[in-house]
Chimera marker file (.cmm) of the C-alpha trace (Angstrom):
<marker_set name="trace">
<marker id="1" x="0.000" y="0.000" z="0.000" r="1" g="1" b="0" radius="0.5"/>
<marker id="2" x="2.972" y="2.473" z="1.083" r="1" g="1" b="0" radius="0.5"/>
<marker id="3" x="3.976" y="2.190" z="-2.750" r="1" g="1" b="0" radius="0.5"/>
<marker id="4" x="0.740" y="2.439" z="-4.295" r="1" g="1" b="0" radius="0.5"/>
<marker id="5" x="0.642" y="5.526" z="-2.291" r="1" g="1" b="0" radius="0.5"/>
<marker id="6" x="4.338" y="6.406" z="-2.887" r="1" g="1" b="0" radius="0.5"/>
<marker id="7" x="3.355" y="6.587" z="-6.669" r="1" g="1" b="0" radius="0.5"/>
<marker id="8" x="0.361" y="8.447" z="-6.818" r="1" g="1" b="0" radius="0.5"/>
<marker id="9" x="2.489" y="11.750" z="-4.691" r="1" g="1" b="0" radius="0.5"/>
<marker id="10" x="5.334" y="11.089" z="-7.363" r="1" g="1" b="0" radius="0.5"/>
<marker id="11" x="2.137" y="11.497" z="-10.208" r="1" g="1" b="0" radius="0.5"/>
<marker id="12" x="0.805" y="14.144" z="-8.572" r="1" g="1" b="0" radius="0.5"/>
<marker id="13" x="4.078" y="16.268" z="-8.163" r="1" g="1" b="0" radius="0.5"/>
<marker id="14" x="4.239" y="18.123" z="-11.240" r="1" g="1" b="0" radius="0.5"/>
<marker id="15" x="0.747" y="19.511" z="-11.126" r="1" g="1" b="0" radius="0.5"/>
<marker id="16" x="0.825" y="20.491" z="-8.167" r="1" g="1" b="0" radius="0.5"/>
<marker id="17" x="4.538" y="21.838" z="-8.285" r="1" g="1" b="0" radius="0.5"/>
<marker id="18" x="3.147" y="24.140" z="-11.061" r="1" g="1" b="0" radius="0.5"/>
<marker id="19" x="0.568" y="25.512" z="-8.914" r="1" g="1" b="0" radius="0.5"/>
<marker id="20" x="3.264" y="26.731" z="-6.522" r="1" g="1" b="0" radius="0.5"/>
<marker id="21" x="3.944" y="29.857" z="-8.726" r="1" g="1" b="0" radius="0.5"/>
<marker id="22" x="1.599" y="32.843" z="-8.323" r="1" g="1" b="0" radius="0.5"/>
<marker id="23" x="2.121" y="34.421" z="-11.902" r="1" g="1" b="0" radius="0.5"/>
<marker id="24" x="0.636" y="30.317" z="-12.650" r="1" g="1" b="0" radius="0.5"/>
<marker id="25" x="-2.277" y="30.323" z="-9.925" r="1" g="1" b="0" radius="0.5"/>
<marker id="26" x="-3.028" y="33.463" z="-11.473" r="1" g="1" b="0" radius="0.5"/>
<marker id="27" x="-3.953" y="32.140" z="-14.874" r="1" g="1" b="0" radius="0.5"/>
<marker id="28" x="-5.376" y="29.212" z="-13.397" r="1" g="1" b="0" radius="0.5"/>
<marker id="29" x="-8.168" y="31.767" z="-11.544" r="1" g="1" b="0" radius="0.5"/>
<marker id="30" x="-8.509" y="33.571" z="-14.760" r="1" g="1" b="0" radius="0.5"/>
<marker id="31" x="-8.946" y="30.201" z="-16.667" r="1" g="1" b="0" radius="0.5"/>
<marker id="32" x="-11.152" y="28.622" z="-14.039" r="1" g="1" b="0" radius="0.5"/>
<marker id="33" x="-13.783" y="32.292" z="-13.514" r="1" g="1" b="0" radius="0.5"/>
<marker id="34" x="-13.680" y="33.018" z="-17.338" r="1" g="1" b="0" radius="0.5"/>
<marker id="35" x="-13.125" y="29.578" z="-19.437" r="1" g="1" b="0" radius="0.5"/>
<marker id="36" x="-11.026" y="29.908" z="-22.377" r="1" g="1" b="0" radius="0.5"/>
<marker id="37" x="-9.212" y="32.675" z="-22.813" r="1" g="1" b="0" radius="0.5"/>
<marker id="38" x="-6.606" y="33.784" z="-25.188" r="1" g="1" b="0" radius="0.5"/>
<marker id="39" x="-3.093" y="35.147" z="-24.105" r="1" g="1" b="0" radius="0.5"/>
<marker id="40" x="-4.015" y="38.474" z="-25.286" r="1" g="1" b="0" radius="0.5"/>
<marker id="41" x="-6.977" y="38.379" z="-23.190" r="1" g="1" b="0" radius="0.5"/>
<marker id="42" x="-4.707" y="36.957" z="-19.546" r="1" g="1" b="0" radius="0.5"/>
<marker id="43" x="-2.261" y="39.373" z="-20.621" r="1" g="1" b="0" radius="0.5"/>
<marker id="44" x="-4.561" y="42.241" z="-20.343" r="1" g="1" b="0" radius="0.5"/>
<marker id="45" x="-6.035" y="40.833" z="-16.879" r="1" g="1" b="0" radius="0.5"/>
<marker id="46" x="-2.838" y="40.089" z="-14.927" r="1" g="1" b="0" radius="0.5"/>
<marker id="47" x="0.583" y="41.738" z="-14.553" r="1" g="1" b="0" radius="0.5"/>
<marker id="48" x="2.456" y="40.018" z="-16.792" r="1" g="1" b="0" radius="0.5"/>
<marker id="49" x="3.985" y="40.479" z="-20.644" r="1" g="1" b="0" radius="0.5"/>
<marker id="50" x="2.766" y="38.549" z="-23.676" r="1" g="1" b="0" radius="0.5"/>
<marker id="51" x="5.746" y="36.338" z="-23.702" r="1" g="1" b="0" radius="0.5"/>
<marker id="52" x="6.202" y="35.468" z="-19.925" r="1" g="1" b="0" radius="0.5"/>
<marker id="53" x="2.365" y="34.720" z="-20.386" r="1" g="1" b="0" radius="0.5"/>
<marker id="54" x="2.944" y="32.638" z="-23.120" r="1" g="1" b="0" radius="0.5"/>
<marker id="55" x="6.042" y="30.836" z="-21.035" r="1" g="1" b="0" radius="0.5"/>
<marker id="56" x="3.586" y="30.079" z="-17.982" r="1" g="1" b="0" radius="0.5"/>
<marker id="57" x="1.032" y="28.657" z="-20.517" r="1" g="1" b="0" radius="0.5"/>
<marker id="58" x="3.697" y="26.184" z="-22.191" r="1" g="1" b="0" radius="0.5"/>
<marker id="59" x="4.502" y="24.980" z="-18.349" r="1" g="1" b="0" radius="0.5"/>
<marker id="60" x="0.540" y="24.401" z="-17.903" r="1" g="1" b="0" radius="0.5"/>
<marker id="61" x="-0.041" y="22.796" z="-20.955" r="1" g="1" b="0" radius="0.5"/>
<marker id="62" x="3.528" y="20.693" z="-20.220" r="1" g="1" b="0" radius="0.5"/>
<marker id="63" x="1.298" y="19.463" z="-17.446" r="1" g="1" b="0" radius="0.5"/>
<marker id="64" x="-1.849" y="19.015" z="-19.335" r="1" g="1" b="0" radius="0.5"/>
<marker id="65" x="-3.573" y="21.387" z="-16.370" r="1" g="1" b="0" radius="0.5"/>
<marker id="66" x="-4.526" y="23.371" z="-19.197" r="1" g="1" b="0" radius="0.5"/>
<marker id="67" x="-5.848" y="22.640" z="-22.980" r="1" g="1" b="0" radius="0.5"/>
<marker id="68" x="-5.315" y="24.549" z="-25.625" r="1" g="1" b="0" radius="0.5"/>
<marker id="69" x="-7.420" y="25.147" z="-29.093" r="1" g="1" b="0" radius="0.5"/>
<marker id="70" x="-7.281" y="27.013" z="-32.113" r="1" g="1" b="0" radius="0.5"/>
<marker id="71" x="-9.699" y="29.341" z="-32.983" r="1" g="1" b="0" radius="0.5"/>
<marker id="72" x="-8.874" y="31.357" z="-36.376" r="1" g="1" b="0" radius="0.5"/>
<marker id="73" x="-5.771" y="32.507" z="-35.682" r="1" g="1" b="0" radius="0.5"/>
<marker id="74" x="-6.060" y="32.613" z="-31.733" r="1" g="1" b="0" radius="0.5"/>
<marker id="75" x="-5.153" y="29.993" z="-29.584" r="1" g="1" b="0" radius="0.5"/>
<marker id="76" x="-7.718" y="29.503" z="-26.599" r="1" g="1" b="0" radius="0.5"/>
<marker id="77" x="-6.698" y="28.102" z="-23.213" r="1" g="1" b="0" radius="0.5"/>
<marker id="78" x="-8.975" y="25.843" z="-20.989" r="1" g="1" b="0" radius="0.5"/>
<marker id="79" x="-8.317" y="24.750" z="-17.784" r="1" g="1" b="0" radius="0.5"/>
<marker id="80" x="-8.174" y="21.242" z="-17.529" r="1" g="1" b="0" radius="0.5"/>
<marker id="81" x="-8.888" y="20.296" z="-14.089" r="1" g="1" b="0" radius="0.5"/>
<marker id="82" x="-9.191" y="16.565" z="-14.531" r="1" g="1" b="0" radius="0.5"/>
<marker id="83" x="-5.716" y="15.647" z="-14.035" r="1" g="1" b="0" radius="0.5"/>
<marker id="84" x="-6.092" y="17.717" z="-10.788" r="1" g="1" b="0" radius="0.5"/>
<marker id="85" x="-9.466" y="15.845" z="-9.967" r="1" g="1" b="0" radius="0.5"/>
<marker id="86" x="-7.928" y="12.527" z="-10.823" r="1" g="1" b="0" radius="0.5"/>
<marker id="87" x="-4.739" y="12.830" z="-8.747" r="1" g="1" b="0" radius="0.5"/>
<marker id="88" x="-6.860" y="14.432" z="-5.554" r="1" g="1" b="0" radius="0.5"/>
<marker id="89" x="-9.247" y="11.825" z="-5.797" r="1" g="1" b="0" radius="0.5"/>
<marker id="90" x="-6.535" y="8.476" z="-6.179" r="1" g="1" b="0" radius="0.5"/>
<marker id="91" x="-4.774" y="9.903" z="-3.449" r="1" g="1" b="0" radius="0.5"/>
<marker id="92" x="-7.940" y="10.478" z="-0.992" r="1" g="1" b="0" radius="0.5"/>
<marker id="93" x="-9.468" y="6.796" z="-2.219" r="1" g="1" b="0" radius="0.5"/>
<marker id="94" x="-5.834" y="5.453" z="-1.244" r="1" g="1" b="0" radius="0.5"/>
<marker id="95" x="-5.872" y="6.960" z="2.343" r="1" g="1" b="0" radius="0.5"/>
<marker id="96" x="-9.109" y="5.295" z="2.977" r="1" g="1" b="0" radius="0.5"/>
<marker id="97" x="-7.645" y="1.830" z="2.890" r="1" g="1" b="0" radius="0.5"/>
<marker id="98" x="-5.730" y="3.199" z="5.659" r="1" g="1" b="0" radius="0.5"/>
<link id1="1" id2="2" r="1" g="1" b="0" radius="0.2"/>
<link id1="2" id2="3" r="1" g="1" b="0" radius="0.2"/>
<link id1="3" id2="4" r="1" g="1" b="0" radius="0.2"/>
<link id1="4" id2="5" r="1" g="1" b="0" radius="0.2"/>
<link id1="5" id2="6" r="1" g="1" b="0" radius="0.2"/>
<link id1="6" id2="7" r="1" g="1" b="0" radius="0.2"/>
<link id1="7" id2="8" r="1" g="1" b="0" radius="0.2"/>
<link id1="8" id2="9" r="1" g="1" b="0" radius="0.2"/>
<link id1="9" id2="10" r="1" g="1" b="0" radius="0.2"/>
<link id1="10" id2="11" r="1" g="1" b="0" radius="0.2"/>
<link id1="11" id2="12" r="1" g="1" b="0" radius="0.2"/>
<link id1="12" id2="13" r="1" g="1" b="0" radius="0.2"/>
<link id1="13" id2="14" r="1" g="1" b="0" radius="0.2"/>
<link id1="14" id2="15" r="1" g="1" b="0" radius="0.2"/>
<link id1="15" id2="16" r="1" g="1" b="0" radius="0.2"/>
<link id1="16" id2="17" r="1" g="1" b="0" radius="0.2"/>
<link id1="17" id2="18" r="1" g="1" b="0" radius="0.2"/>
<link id1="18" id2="19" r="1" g="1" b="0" radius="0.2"/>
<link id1="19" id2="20" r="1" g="1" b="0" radius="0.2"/>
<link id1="20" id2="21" r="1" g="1" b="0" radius="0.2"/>
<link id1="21" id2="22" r="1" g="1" b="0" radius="0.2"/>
<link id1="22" id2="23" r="1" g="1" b="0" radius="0.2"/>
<link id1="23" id2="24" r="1" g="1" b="0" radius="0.2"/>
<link id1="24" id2="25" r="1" g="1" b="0" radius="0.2"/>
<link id1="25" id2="26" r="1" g="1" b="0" radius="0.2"/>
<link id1="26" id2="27" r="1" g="1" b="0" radius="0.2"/>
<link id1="27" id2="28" r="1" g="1" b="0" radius="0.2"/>
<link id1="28" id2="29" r="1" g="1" b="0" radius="0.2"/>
<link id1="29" id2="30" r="1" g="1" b="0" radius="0.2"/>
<link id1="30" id2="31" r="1" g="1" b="0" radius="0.2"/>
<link id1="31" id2="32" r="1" g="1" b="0" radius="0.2"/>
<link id1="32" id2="33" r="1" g="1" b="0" radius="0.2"/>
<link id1="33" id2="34" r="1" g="1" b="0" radius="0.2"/>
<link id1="34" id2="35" r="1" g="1" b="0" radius="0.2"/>
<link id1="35" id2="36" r="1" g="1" b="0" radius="0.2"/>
<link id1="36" id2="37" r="1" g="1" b="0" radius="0.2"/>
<link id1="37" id2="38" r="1" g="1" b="0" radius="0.2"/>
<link id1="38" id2="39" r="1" g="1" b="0" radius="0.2"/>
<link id1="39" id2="40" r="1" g="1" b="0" radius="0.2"/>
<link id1="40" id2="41" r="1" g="1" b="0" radius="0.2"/>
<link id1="41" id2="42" r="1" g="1" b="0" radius="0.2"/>
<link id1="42" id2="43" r="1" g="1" b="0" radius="0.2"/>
<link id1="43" id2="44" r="1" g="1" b="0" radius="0.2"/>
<link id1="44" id2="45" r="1" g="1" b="0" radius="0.2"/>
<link id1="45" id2="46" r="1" g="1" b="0" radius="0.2"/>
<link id1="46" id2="47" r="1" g="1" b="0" radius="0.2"/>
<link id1="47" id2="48" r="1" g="1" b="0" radius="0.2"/>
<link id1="48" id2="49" r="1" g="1" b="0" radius="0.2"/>
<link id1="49" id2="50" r="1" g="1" b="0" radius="0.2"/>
<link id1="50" id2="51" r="1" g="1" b="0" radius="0.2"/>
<link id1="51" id2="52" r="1" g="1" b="0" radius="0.2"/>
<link id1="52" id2="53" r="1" g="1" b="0" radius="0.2"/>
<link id1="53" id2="54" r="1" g="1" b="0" radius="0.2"/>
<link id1="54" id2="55" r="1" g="1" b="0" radius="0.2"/>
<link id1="55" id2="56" r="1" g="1" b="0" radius="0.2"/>
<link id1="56" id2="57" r="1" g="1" b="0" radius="0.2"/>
<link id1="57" id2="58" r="1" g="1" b="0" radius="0.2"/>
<link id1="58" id2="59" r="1" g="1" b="0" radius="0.2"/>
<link id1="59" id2="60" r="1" g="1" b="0" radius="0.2"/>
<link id1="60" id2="61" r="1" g="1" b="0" radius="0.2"/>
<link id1="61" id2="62" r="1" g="1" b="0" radius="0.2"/>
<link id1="62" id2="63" r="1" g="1" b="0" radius="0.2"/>
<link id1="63" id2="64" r="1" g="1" b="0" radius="0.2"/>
<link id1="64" id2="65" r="1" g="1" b="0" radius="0.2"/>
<link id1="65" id2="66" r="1" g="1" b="0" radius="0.2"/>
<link id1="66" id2="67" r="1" g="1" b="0" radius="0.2"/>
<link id1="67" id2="68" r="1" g="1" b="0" radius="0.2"/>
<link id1="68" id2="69" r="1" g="1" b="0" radius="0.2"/>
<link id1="69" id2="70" r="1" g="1" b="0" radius="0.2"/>
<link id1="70" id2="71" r="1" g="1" b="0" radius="0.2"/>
<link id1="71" id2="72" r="1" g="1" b="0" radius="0.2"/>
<link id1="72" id2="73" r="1" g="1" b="0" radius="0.2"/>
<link id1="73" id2="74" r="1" g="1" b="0" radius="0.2"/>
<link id1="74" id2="75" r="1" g="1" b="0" radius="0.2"/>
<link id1="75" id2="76" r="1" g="1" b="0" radius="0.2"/>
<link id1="76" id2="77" r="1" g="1" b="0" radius="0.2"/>
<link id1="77" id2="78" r="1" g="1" b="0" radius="0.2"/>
<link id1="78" id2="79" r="1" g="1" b="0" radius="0.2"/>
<link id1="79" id2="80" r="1" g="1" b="0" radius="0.2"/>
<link id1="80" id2="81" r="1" g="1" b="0" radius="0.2"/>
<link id1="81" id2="82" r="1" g="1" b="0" radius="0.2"/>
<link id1="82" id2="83" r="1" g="1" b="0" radius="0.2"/>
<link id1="83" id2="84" r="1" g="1" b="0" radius="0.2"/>
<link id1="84" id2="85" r="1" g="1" b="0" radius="0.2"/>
<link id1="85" id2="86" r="1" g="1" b="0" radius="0.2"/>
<link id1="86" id2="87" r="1" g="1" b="0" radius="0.2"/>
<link id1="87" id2="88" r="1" g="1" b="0" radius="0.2"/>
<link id1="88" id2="89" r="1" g="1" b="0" radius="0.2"/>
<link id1="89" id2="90" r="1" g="1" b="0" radius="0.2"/>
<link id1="90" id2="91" r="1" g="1" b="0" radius="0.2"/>
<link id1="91" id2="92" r="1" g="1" b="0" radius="0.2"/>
<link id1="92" id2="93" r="1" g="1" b="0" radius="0.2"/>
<link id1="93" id2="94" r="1" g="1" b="0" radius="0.2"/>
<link id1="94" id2="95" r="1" g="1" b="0" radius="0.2"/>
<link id1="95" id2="96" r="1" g="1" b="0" radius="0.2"/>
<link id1="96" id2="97" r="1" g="1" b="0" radius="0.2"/>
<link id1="97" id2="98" r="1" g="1" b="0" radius="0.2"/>
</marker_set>
């Protein structure tokens, strides 16, 4: 059990090693209140330039805690809190076999 349990932190540690980073929680908020959003449109709602923006997006996405689509010649960012619900939730069903 102590490995099953072992494995599911060492999952969980780049998502939530990402999330660490307020410039990152930041977009997550924006993501998570507004839906998809372009980096134009973060960019105008947080303190940040285009490309550092754009750098913090690549780590998300790296993560798959974000999603990203094209739309024309935008690309849209989702939050994609799956992977978030998925490690929470193998972790918590793991501690109750303790």
């Amino acid at each position: 059990m102590q490995g099953n349990i072992l494995q599911l932190l060492r999952e969980a540690t780049p998502v939530f090693s990402m999330l660490q980073e307020e410039s990152r929680q930041e977009i997550v908020c924006l993501l998570l209140e507004q839906g998809g959003l372009s980096v134009t449109e973060i960019t105008s709602q947080i303190n940040l330039s285009r490309p550092a923006v754009s750098h913090h997006l690549k780590l998300l996405l790296q993560v798959q805690l974000v999603s990203v689509e094209k739309q024309g010649k935008e690309r849209i960012y989702h939050l994609n809190l799956d992977c978030v619900r998925k490690c929470l939730y193998d972790f918590v069903e793991a501690l109750k076999d303790k």
